[in-house]
N, C-alpha and C positions, 0 to 999 in steps of 0.2 A: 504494500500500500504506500511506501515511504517515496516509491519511484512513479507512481503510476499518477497521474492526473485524475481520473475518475476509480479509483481505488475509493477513496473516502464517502463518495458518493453512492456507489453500487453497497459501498457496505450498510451505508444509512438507511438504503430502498430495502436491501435484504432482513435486516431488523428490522423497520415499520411493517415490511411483507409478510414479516413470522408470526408479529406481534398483531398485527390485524388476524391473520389465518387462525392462530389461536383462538381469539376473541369471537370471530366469528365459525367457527369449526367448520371452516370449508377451505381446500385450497388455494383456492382462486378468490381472495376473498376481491376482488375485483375483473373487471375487464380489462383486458388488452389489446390495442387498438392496432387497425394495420402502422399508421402514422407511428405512433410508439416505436414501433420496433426498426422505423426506415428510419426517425429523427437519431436512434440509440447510434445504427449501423453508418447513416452519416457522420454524426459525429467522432465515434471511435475510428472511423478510415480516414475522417481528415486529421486525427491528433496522427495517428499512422505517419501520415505523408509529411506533416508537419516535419517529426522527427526525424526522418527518412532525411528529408531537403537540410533539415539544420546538421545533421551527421554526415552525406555523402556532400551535400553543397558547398555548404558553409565551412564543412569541416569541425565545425562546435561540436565536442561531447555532448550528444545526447539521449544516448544508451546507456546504461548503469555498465561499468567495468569490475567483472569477478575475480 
């Protein structure tokens, strides 16, 4: 999560998600929209490409180094 840009974010959805499912004893305790899932998949391929350009482009560090 320390490297990830929506690390902190997916975690907060995944809790309010478990914590509603609980509460309401159903999986799904909501709908999921097509839009949802195209706004998630754009945004996560533009941090992608973001990265991608600051690392091969620019040369900037911006992949975590093990």
């Amino acid at each position: 999560m320390q490297w990830h840009a929506f690390g902190p974010v997916v975690a907060a959805i995944l809790i309010s998600w478990s914590v509603l499912a609980i509460q309401q004893r159903r999986l799904m305790p909501f709908a999921i929209h097509a839009w949802h899932l195209i706004a998630a998949a754009v945004a996560l391929i533009s941090y992608w490409l973001v990265r991608l350009g600051l690392n091969f482009g620019l040369g900037m560090q911006a992949f975590p180094m093990y």
